[in-house]
C-alpha positions as CSV (number, residue, x, y, z in Angstrom):
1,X,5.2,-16.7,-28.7
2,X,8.0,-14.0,-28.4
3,X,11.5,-15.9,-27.4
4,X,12.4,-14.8,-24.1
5,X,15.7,-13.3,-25.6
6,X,13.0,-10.3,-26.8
7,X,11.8,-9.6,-23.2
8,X,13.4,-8.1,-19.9
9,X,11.7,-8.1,-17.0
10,X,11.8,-5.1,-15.0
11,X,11.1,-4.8,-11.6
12,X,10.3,-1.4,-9.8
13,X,11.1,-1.4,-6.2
14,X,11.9,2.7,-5.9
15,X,8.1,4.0,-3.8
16,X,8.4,5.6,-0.8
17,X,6.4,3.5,0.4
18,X,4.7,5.8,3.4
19,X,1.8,4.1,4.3
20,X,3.3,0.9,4.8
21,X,6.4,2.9,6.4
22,X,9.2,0.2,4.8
23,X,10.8,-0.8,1.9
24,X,8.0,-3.0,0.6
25,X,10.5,-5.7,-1.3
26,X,11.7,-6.3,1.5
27,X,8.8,-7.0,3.5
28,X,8.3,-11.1,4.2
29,X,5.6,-13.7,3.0
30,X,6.5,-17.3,4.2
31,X,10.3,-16.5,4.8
32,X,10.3,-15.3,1.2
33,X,11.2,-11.4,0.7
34,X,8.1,-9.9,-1.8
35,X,10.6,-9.0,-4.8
36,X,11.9,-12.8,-4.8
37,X,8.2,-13.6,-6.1
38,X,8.5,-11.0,-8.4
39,X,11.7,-12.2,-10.0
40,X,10.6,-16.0,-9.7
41,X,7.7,-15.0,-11.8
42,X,9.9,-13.5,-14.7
43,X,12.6,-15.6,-14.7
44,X,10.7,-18.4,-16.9
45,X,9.9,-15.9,-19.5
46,X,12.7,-12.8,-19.7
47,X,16.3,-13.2,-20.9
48,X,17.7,-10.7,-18.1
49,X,15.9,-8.7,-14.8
50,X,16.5,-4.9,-13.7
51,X,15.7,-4.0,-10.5
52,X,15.0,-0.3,-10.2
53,X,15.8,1.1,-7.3
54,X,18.1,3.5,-4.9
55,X,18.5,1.3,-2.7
56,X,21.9,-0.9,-3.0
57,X,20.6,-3.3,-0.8
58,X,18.5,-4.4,-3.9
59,X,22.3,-5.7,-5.0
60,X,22.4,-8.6,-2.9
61,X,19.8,-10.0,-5.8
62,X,22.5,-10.2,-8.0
63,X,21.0,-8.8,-10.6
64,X,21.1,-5.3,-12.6
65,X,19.9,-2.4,-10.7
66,X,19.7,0.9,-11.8
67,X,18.6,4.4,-10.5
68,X,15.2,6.1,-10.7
69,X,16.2,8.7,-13.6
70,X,14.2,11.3,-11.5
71,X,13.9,10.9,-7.7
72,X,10.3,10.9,-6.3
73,X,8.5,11.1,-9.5
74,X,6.4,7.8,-9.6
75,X,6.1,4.4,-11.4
76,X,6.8,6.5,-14.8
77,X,10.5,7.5,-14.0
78,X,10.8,4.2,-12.9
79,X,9.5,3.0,-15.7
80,X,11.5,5.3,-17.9
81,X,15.0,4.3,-16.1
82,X,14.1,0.1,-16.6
83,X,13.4,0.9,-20.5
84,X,16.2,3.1,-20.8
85,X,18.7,0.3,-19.4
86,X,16.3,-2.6,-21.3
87,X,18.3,-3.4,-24.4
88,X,15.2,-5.6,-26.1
89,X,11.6,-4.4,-27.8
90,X,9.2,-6.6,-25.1
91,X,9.7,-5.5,-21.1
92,X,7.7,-7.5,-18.6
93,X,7.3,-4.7,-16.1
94,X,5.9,-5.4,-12.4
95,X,5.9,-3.4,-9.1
96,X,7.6,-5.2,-6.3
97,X,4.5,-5.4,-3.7
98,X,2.6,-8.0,-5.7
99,X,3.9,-11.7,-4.0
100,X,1.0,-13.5,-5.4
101,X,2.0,-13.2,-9.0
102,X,3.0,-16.0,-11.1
103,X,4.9,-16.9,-14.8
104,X,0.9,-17.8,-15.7
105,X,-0.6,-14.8,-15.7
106,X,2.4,-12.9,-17.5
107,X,2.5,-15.6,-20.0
108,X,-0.9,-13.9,-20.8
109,X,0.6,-10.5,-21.5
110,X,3.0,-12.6,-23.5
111,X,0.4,-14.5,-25.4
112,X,-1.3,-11.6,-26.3
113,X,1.4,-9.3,-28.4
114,X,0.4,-8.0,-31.8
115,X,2.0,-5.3,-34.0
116,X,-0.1,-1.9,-32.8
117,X,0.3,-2.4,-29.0
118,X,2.4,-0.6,-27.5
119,X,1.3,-1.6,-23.4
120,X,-0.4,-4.6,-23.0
121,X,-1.8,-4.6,-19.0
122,X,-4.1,-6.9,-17.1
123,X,-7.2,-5.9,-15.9
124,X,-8.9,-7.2,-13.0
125,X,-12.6,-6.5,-12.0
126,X,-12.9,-3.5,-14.2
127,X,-9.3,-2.2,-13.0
128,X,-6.6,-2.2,-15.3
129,X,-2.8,-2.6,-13.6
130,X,-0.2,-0.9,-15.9
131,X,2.6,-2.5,-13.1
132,X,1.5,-5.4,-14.2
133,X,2.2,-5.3,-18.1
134,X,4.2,-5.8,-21.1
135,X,5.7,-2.4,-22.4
136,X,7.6,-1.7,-25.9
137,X,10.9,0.1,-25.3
138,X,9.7,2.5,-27.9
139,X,7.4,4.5,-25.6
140,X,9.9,5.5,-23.2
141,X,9.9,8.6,-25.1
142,X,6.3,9.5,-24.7
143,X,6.5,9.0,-20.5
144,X,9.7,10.9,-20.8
145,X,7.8,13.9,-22.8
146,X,5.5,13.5,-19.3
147,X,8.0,13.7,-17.1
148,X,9.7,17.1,-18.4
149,X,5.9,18.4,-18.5
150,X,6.5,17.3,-14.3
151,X,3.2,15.1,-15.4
152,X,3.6,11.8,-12.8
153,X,0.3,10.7,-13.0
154,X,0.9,6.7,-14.9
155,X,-2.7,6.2,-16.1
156,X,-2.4,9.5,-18.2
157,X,0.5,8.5,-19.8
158,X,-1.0,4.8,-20.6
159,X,-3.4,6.5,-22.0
160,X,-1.4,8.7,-24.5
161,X,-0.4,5.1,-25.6
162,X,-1.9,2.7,-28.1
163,X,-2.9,0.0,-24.9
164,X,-5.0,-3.1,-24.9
165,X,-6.3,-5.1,-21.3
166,X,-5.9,-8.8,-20.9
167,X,-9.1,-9.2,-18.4
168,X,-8.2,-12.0,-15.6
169,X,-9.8,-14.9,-15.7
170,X,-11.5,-15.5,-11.4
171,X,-9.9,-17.7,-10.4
172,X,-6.3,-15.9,-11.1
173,X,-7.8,-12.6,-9.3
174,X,-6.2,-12.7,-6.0
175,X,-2.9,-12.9,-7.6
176,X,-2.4,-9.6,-8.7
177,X,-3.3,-7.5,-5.3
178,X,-0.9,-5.4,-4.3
179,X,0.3,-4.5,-0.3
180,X,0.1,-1.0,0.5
181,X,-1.0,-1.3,4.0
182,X,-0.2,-3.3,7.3
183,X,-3.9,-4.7,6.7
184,X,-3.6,-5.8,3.2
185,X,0.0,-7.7,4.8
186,X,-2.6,-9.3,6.9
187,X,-4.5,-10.4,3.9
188,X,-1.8,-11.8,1.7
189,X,-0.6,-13.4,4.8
190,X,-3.9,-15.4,5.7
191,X,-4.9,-16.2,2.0
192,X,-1.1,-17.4,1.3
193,X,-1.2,-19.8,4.5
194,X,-4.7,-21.2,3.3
């Protein structure tokens, strides 16, 4: 296994977040704010965390933070900014609205490193999740090439990349969902109190 010294985590927390209408790492599950889960996940297998975000607020996590290199242009400016700051060859990158992840199923990403990959990204009932993967700094380059062709779309850039998919085993499936909505709050919410 890679030592952790090789990894960052990175944690994107810039969206606009308009159709849940508030900053979703803020937003509470169990008294816990959602990017706590995020970082509590990583911290077991990263040497450092960024945070990427405008927001200063994000500071009070005492970690590093740094700005979206381009303002409302998606998950690949965010992910562009975390890589550029990122100072190691493995990045453990997540979005900040997924509370029900765990150090398990990035351990998978992990696990699964070989020499051509350059994004490794779970997959869960026939959807793959690039903000849940393991990036090589390397192809910060290629997303950046897509952001000066004003390209934002993430799954044609993970594309123009050599990827592989780490499928989820069932019983880890409900760990990856991601809140968007009021509803899918709900969801999290009744599952996690179960």
């Amino acid at each position: 296994m890679i030592d952790k010294k090789n990894i960052t985590g990175i944690i994107l927390a810039g969206g606009k977040s308009s159709r849940m209408g508030t900053d979703k790492g803020f937003l509470m599950l169990n008294k816990k704010p959602f990017i706590q889960y995020s970082i509590e996940a990583l911290s077991p297998l990263v040497s450092e965390i960024i945070i990427v975000s405008n927001n200063s607020k994000y500071d009070s996590f005492n970690l590093k933070r740094v700005n979206d290199i381009i303002n409302n242009a998606g998950p690949i400016a965010g992910i562009c900014s975390g890589l550029e700051a990122s100072s190691t060859t493995y990045n453990l990158i997540l979005s900040c609205d997924i509370p029900l992840i765990n150090s398990e199923i990035l351990k998978k990403l992990i696990d699964a490193v070989d020499y051509d990959s350059e994004i490794i990204q779970i997959e869960n009932q026939g959807k793959t999740m690039p903000l849940i993967a393991l990036y090589k700094r390397q192809i910060k380059d290629t997303f950046n090439d897509f952001l000066q062709k004003n390209e934002h779309r993430l799954r044609i850039a993970v594309k123009a990349c050599n990827s592989k998919n780490i499928i989820l085993e069932q019983a880890h499936e409900f760990s990856t969902i991601n809140v968007n909505t009021k509803e899918d709050l709900k969801l999290i919410e009744d599952a996690y109190n179960c």
